[in-house]
DRENDORO-44735 format. One record per atom (N, C-alpha, C): x negated, y, z; residue in three letters. Coordinates in steps of 0.1 Angstrom, whole numbers, padded with zeros to 4 digits, always signed. Layout:
<sites>
XYZAla ...
</sites>
This chain:
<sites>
-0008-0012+0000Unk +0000+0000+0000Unk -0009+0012+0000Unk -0007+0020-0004Unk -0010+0034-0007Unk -0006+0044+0006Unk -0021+0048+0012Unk -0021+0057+0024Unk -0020+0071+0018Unk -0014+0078+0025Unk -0018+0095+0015Unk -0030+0094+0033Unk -0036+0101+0025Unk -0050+0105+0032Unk -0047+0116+0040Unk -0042+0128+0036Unk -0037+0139+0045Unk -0029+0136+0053Unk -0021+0124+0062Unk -0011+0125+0068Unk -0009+0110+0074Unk -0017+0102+0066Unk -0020+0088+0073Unk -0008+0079+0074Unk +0005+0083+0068Unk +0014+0077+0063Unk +0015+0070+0052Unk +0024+0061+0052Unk +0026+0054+0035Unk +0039+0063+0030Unk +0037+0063+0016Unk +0047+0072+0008Unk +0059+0061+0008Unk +0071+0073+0009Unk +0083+0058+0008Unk +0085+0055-0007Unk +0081+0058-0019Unk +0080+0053-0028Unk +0072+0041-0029Unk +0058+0041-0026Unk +0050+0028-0024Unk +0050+0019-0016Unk +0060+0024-0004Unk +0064+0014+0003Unk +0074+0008-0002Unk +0084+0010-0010Unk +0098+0004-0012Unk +0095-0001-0028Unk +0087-0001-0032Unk +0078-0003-0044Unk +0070-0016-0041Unk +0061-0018-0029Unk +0052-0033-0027Unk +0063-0040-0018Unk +0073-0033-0008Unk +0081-0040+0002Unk +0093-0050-0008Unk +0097-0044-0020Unk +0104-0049-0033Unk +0099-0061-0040Unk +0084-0059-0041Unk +0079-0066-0049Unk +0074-0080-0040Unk +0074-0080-0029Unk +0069-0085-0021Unk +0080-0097-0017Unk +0090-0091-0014Unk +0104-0100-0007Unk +0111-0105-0022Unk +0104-0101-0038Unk +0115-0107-0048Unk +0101-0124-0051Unk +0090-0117-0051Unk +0084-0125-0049Unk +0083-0139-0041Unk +0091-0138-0026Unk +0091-0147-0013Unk +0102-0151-0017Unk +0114-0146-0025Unk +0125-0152-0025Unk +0122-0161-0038Unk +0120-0157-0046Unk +0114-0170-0054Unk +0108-0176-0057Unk +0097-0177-0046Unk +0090-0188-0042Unk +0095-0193-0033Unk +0103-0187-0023Unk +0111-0196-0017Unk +0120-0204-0016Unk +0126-0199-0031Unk +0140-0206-0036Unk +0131-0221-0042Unk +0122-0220-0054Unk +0118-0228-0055Unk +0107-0242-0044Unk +0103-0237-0035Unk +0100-0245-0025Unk +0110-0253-0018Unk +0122-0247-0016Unk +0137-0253-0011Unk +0137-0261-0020Unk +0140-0258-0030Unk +0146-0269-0037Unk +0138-0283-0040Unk +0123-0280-0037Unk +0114-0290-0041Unk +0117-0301-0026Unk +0120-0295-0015Unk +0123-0301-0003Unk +0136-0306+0001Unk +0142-0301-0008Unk +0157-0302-0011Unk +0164-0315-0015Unk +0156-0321-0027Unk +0157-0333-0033Unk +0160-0341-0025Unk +0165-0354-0033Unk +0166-0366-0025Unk +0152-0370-0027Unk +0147-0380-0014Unk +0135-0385-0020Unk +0128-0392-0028Unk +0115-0394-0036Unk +0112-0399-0044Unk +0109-0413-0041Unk +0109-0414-0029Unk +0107-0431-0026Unk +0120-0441-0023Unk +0130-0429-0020Unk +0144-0436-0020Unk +0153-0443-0033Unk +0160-0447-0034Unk +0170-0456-0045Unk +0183-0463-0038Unk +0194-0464-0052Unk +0204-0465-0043Unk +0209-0477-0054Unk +0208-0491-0048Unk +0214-0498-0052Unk +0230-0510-0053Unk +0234-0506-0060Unk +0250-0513-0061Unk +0250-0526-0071Unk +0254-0535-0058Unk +0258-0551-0066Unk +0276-0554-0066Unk +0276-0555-0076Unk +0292-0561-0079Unk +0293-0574-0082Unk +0305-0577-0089Unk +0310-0588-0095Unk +0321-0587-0103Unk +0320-0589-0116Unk +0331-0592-0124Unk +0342-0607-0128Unk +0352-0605-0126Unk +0357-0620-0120Unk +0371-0627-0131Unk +0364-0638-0137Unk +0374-0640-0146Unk +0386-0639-0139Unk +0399-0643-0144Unk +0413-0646-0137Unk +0416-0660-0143Unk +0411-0669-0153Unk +0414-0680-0152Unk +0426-0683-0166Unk +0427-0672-0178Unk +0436-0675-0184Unk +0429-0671-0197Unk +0438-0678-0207Unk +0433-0680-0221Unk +0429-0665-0228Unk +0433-0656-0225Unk +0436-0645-0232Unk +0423-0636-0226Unk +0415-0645-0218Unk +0405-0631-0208Unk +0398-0627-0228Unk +0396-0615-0223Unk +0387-0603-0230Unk +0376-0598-0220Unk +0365-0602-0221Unk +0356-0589-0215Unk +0358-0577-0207Unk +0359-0578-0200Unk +0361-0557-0192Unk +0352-0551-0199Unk +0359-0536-0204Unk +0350-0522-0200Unk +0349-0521-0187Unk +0334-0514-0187Unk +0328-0513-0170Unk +0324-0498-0171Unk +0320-0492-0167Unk +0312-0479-0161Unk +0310-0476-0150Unk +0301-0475-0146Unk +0296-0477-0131Unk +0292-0459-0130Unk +0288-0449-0126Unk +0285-0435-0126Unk +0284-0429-0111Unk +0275-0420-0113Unk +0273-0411-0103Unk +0278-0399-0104Unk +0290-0387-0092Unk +0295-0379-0094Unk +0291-0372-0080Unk +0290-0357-0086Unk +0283-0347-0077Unk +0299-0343-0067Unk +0299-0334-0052Unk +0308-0336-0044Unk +0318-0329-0052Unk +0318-0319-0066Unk +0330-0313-0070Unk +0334-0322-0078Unk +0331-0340-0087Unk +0330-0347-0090Unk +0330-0345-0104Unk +0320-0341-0105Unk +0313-0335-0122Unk +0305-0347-0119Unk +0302-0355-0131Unk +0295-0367-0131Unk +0277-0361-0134Unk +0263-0367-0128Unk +0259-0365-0129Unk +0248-0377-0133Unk +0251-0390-0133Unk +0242-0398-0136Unk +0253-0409-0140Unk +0256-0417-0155Unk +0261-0427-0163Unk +0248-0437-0160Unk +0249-0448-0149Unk +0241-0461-0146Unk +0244-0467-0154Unk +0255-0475-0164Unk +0262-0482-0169Unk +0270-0481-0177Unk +0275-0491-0189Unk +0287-0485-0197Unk +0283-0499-0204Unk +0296-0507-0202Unk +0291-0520-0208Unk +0310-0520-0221Unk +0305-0515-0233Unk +0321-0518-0239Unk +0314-0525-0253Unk +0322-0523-0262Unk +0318-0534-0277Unk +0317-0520-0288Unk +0308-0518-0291Unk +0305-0507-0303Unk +0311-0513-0312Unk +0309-0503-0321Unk +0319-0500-0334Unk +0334-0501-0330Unk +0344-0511-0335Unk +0359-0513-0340Unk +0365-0509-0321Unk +0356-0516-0311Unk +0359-0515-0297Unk +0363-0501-0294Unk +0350-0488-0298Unk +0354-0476-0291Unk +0365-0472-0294Unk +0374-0478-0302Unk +0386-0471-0299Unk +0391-0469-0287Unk +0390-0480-0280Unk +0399-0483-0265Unk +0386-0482-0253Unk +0376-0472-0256Unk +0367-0463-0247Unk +0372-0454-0236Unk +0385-0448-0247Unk +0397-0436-0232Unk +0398-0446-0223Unk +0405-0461-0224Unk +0408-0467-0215Unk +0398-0468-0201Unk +0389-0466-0199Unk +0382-0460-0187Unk +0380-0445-0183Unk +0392-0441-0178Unk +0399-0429-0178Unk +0390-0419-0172Unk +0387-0420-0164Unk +0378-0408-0155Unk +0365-0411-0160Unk +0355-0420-0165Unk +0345-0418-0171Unk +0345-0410-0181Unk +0356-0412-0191Unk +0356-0405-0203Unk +0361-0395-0202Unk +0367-0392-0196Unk +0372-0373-0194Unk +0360-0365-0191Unk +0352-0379-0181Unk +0340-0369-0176Unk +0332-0366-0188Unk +0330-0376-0197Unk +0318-0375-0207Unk +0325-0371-0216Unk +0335-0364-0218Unk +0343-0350-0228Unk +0334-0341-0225Unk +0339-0342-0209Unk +0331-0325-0203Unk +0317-0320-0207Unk +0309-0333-0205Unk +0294-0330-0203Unk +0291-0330-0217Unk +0299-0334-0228Unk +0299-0332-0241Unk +0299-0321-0246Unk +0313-0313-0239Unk +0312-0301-0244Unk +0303-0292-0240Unk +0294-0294-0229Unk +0288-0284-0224Unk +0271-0285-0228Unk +0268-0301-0230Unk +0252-0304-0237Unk +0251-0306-0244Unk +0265-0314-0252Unk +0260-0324-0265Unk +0256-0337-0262Unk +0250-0339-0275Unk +0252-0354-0273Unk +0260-0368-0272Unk +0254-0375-0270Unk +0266-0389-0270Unk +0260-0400-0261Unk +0265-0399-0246Unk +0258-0411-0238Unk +0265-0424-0242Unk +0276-0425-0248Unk +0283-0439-0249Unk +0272-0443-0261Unk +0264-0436-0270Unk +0258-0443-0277Unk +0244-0445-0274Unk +0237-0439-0263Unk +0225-0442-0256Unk +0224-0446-0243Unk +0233-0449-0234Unk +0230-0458-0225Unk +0244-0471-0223Unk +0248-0472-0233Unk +0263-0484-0236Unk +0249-0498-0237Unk +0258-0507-0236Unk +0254-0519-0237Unk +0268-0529-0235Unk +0266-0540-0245Unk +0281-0552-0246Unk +0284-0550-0237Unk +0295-0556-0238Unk +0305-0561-0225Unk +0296-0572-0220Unk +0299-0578-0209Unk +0293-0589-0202Unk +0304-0600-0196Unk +0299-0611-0194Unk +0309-0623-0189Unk +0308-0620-0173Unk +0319-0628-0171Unk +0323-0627-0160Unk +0309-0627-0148Unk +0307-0622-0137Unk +0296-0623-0131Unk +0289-0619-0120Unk +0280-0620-0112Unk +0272-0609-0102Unk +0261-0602-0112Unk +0260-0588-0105Unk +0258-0577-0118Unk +0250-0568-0106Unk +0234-0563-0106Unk +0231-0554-0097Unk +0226-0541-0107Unk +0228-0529-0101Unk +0226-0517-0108Unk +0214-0512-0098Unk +0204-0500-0101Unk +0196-0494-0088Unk +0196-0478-0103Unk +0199-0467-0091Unk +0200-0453-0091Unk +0185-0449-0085Unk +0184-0445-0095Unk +0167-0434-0088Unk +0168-0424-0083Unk +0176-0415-0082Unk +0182-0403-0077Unk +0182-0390-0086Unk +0177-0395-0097Unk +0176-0385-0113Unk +0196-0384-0117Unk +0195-0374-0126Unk +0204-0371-0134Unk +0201-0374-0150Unk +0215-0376-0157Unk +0214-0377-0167Unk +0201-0371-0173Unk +0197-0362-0169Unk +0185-0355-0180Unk +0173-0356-0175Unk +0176-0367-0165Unk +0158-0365-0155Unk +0153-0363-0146Unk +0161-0351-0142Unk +0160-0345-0132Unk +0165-0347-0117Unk +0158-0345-0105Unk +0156-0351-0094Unk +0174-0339-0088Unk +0180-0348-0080Unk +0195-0339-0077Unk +0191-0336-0061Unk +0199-0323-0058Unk +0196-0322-0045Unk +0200-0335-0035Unk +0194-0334-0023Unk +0204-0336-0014Unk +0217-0336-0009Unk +0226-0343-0005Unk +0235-0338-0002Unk +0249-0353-0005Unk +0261-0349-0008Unk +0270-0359-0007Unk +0276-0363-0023Unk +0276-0373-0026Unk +0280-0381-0044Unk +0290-0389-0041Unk +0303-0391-0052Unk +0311-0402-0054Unk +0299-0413-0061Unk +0302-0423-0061Unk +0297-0434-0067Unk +0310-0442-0072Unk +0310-0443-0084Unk +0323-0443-0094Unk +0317-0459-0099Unk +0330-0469-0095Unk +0330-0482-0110Unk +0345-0484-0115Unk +0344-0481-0126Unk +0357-0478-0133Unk +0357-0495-0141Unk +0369-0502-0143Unk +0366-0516-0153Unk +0380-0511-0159Unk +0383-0515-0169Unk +0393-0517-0175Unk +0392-0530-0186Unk +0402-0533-0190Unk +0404-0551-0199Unk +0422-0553-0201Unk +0415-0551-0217Unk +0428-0556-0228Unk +0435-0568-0221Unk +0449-0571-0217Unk +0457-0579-0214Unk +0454-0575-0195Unk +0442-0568-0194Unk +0444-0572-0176Unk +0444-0561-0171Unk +0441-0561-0158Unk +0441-0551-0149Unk +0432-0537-0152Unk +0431-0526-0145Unk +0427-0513-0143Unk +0420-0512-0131Unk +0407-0510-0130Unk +0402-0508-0109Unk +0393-0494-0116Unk +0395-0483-0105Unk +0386-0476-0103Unk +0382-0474-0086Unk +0368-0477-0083Unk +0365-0476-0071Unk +0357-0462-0069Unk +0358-0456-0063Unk +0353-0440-0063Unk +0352-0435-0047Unk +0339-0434-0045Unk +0337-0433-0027Unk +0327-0425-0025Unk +0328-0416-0017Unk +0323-0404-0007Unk +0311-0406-0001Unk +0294-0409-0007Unk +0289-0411+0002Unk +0275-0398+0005Unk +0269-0396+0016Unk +0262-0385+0018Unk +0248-0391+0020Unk +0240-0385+0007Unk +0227-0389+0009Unk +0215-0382+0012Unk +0205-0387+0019Unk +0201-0380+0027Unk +0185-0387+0031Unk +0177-0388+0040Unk +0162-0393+0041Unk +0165-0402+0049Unk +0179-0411+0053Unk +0179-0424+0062Unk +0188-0433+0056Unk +0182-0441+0054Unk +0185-0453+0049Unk +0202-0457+0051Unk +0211-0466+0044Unk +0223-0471+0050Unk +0228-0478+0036Unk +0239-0487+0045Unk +0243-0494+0037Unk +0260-0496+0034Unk +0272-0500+0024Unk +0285-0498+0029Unk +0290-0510+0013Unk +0302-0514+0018Unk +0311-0523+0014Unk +0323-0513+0009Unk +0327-0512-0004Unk +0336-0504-0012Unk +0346-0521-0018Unk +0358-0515-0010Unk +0369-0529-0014Unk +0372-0531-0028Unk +0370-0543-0032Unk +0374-0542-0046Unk +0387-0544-0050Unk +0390-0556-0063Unk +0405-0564-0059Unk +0400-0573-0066Unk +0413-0579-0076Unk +0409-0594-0079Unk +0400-0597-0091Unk +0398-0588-0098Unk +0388-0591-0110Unk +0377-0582-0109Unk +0373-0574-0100Unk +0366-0567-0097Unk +0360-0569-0082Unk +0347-0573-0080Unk +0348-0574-0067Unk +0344-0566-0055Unk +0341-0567-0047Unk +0339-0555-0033Unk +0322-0551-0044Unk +0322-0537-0040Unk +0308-0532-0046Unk +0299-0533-0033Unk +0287-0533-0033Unk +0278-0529-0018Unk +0264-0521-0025Unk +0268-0511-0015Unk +0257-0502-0020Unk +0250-0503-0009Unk +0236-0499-0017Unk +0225-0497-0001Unk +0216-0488-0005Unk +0214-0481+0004Unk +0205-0467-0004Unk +0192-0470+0006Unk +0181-0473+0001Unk +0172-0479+0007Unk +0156-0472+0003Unk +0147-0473+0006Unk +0130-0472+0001Unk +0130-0480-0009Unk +0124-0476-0017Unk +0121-0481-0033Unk +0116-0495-0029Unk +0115-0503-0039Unk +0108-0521-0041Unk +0091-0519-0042Unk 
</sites>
């Protein structure tokens, strides 16, 4: 700061000039250090095992599945999964209702097409484990804080299950049991230290 010499004061120009530059400075290095501490951590992961469950009749078809991660205003933020039949199939892609409304949104707002970059077949009936690294669709590490964890199934001739639950993540480990029903079975998530 700038003394005036005759009077041994600082000028209030120079003062509100370095005191400005000083606090825009702290605030954004501050903001960005928050946020770097903010993150979930890098050694954590959140893994969900299901099961998909024939019913035992001639007519089974495959389920559509989508498994997803949704931020607490339930804007989706990470598609783990998307098991349907490309080409003649996506027609009946709406039929996993809240996945695909979601991925309208994130459409209209980035572009792109995740049903054509992270889809994969349908799958037979089965135990099925997923693991979340704490990234978002684009990479990026998400804060802290509370996510739905979304498994949506739908299946020509059968049933509808969306399971969608409230969980708060954070730097301590835990684990929980999300009820399923009959062709879909209980999900168990465990948000644990990396393998």
């Amino acid at each position: 700061m700038e003394i005036n010499s005759k009077s041994r004061y600082i000028s209030r120009r120079s003062f509100i000039k370095k005191t400005s530059a000083a606090l825009l400075a702290l605030s954004f290095g501050g903001k960005s250090l928050l946020a770097q501490s903010s993150t979930l951590p890098e050694n954590m992961e959140m893994a969900l095992d299901f099961s998909v469950i024939a019913p035992g009749n001639s007519r089974y078809r495959n389920p559509y599945v989508a498994v997803w991660v949704e931020d607490a205003e339930g804007q989706a933020v990470k598609t783990l999964a998307l098991w349907f039949q490309q080409g003649k199939g996506q027609r009946w892609l709406p039929d996993l209702v809240r996945w695909y409304r979601d991925e309208q949104k994130r459409k209209s707002v980035d572009g792109g097409d995740l049903a054509s970059t992270v889809s994969s077949p349908t799958r037979l009936p089965g135990s099925y484990s997923l693991v979340w690294d704490g990234l978002n669709d684009k990479g990026e590490a998400v804060p802290l804080g509370d996510y739905y964890v979304c498994v949506e199934m739908a299946r020509e001739h059968g049933p509808y299950y969306l399971i969608r639950e409230l969980v708060s993540l954070g730097n301590d480990a835990f684990s929980a049991t999300l009820a399923g029903g009959s062709e879909l079975g209980d999900v168990n998530l465990e948000y644990r230290s990396r393998a």
